[in-house]
N, C-alpha and C positions, 0 to 999 in steps of 0.2 A: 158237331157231335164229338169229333174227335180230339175238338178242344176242350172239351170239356169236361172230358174222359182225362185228357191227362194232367187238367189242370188240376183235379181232386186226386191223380191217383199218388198214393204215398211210395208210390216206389222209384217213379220218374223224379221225385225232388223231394229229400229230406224234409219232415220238419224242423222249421227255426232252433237253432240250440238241441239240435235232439243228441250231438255226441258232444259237444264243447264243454269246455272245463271252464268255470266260472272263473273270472278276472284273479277272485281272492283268492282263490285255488293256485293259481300261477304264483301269487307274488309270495319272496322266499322260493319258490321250488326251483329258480333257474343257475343255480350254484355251477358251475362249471363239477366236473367229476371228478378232480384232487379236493377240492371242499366237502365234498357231498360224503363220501368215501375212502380209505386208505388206499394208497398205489396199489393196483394189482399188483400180487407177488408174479413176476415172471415166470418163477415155476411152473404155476399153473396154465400159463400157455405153453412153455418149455415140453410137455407131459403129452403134447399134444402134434409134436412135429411131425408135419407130414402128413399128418392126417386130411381125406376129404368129405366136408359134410353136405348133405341136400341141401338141411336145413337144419335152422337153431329155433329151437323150442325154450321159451324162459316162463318161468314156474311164475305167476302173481302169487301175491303172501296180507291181501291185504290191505287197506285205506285205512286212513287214521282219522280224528272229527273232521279233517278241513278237507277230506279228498284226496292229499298226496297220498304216494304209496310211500309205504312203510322204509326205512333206512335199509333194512336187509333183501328188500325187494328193487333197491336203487342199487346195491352192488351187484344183483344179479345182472340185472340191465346193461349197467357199467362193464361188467363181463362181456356180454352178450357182444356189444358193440366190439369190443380187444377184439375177437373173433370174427364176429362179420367183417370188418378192416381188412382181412386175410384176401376173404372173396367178397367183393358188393354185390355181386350177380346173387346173393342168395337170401333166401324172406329172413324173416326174424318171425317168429311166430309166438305172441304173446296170449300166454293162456291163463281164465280168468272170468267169470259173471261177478262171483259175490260170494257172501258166507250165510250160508244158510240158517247159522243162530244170531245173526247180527242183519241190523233193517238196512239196506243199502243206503248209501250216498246218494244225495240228491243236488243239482245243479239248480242254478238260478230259475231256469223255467220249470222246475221240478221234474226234469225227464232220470230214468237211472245213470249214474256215473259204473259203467262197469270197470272192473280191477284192470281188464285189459284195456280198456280205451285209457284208463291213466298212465297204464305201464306206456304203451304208443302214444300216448302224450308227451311224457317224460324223454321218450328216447327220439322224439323230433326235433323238439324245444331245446334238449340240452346239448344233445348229442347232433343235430342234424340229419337223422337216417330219412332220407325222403322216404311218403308216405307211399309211395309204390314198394318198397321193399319189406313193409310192415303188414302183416295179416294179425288177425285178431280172433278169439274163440271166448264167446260169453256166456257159453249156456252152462259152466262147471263152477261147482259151489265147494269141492275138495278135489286133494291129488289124482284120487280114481273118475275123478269125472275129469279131470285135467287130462288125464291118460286116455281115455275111450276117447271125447269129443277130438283131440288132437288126432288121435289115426284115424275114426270113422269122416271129420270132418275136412281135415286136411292129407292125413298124411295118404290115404290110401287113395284119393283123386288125384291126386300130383303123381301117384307113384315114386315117391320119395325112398328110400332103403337105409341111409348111411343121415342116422339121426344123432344130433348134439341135442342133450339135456340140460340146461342153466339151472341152478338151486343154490340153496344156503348149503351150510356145513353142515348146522341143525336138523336139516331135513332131507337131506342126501339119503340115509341109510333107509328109511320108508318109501323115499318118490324110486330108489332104485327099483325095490322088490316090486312097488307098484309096477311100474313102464314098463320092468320085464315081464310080467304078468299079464299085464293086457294086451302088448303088443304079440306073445306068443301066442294068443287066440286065436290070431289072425293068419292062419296057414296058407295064404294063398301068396308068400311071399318068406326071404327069412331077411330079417332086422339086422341092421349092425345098430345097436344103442350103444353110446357114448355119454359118461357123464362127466361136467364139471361144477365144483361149489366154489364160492366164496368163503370169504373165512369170516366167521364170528365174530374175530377180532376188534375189541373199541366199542363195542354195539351194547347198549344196556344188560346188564348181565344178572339183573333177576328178570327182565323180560325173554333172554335168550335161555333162564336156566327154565323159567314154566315152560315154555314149548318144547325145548328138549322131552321134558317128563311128559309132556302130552304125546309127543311121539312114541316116546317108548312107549307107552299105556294102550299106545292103537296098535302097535306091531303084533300083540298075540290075535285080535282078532282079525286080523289081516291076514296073517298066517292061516288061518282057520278058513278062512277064503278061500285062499288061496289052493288051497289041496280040495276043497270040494267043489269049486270052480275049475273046469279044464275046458271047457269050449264056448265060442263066441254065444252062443243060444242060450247056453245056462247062463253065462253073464247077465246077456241084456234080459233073460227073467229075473233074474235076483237084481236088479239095476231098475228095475222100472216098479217092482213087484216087493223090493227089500230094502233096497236104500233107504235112508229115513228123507233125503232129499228131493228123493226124485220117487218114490212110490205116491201114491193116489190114499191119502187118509179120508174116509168117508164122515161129512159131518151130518148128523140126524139132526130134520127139524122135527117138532113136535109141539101138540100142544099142553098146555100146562097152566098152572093156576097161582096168581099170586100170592107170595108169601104173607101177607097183610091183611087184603080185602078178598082173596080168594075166586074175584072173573076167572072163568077161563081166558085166553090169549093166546094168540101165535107166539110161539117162539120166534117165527121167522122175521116175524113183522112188526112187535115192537116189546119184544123182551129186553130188561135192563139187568145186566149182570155183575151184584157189586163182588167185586172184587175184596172187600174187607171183610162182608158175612159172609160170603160165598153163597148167596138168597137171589132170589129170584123176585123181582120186583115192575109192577108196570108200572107205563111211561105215569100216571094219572098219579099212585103213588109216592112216585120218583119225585112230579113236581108238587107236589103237598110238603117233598120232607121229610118224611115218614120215617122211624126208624125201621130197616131191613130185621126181617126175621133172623135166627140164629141158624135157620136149616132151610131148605125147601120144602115147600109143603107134602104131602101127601099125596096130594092128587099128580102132582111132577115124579115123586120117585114110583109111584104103581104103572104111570108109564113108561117111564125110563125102563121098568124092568117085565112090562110087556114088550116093547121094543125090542130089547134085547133076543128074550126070549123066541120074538118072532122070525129073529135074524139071526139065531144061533150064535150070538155075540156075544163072550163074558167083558168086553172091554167096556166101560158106560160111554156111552155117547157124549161129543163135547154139547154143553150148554149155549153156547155160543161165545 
């Protein structure tokens, strides 16, 4: 019995390919890191003399078609490493699931490629950092989730205190205000946060100049957070309850009538929703051909707006 208990159980043995990076993914990505990157300027360690960290924490930024991480996210790494050199005794903590307006990467066995398992890809392959020095956080889809899952998930079970932050130039002035922000929720402790970026430099400079702008553009409502946020409970209400990532959007099924021949139908079960009329059409129609009405019918919008009504809801329910 007890073999057989743990022959099915997935936690005593991975499955196949469930973190591997597909062969095509590697090739090209093993550049040594004067290829990959410009010399770190010394300064940037220089800035840093003397200093002791728990731990380094490096920002993910990102997968491109093939699964590598993005150039600016290889100089953070490249960083990362100048630094742990100092002490090996200490993690690298790579943070990172995915983007929550883009569909993840998927590996050869289709399992997800998260941003940090490529970043800890990247910095075993290239750099050598054995995999005992490397931890991983995959459940944050931006900075502020980057920030919370790092101290709820790491930093506050280690009791770590004297934390290094890895970032771009780019993204410095936002991950700053973020980290101090989250981490001061946390009063059962006080933080030394420390940050270092990389430089921009050399790095495609209409793709570094849109993200710049996207940065500034989130800084006011950040701000805006930020002052009406002041304890770890308000967060994780607004975090679970406000986030657009991470709150619970409720989808309504219903029934409804097709736009053509007018059955009732499940939405649940086999509603076809074209995309071009925006009509509401079943499977039976669907394969006849039929051209899509210009609206949905009738009988779909008086329940749509019972529903609502019943649910105190001005928002319309998705269609599916």
């Amino acid at each position: 019995m007890s073999n057989l208990i743990q022959s099915h159980d997935g936690w005593n043995e991975k499955p196949p390919n469930w973190e591997s990076i597909p062969e095509e993914v590697n090739e090209g990505d093993v550049s040594p890191v004067q290829e990959v990157s410009p010399r770190v300027d010394a300064e940037i360690l220089s800035g840093f003399e003397g200093k002791q960290f728990d731990v380094i924490l490096v920002l993910a930024g990102g997968l491109d078609e093939k699964g590598h991480c993005h150039p600016w996210v290889k100089r953070r790494l490249d960083l990362a490493v100048k630094f742990w050199h100092k002490d090996q005794s200490r993690y690298i903590v790579c943070l990172g699931g995915g983007t929550y307006h883009k569909a993840p990467f998927l590996n050869h066995a289709s399992f997800v490629v998260h941003e940090s398992t490529a970043c800890a890809d990247y910095l075993m392959r290239v750099h050598h950092v054995p995999g005992k020095q490397i931890l991983k956080e995959w459940a944050s889809f931006d900075t502020i989730a980057n920030a919370f899952f790092a101290l709820t998930n790491h930093v506050i079970p280690r009791r770590w205190q004297r934390i290094l932050v890895i970032t771009s130039d780019f993204h410095l002035p936002r991950s700053r205000k973020i980290f101090d922000w989250v981490f001061a929720l946390d009063n059962s402790r006080v933080y030394q946060l420390d940050y270092a970026a990389h430089s921009d430099a050399g790095l495609d400079d209409d793709t570094i100049s849109a993200r710049r702008e996207r940065e500034a553009a989130s800084m006011n409502n950040l701000e805006r957070n930020i002052q009406r946020i002041t304890t770890m409970e308000d967060f994780h209400t607004w975090f679970f309850t406000e986030h657009r990532a991470y709150k619970y959007t409720r989808v309504f099924f219903f029934f409804a009538c097709c736009a053509q021949c007018s059955p009732a139908f499940s939405a649940q079960n086999v509603l076809i929703f074209s995309s071009l009329s925006r009509a509401l059409v079943c499977e039976l129609c669907f394969g006849r051909r039929l051209t899509c009405g210009e609206a949905v019918c009738r009988t779909t919008r008086r329940l749509r707006k019972s529903s609502m009504s019943a649910r105190g809801d001005r928002t319309e329910p998705a269609a599916v």
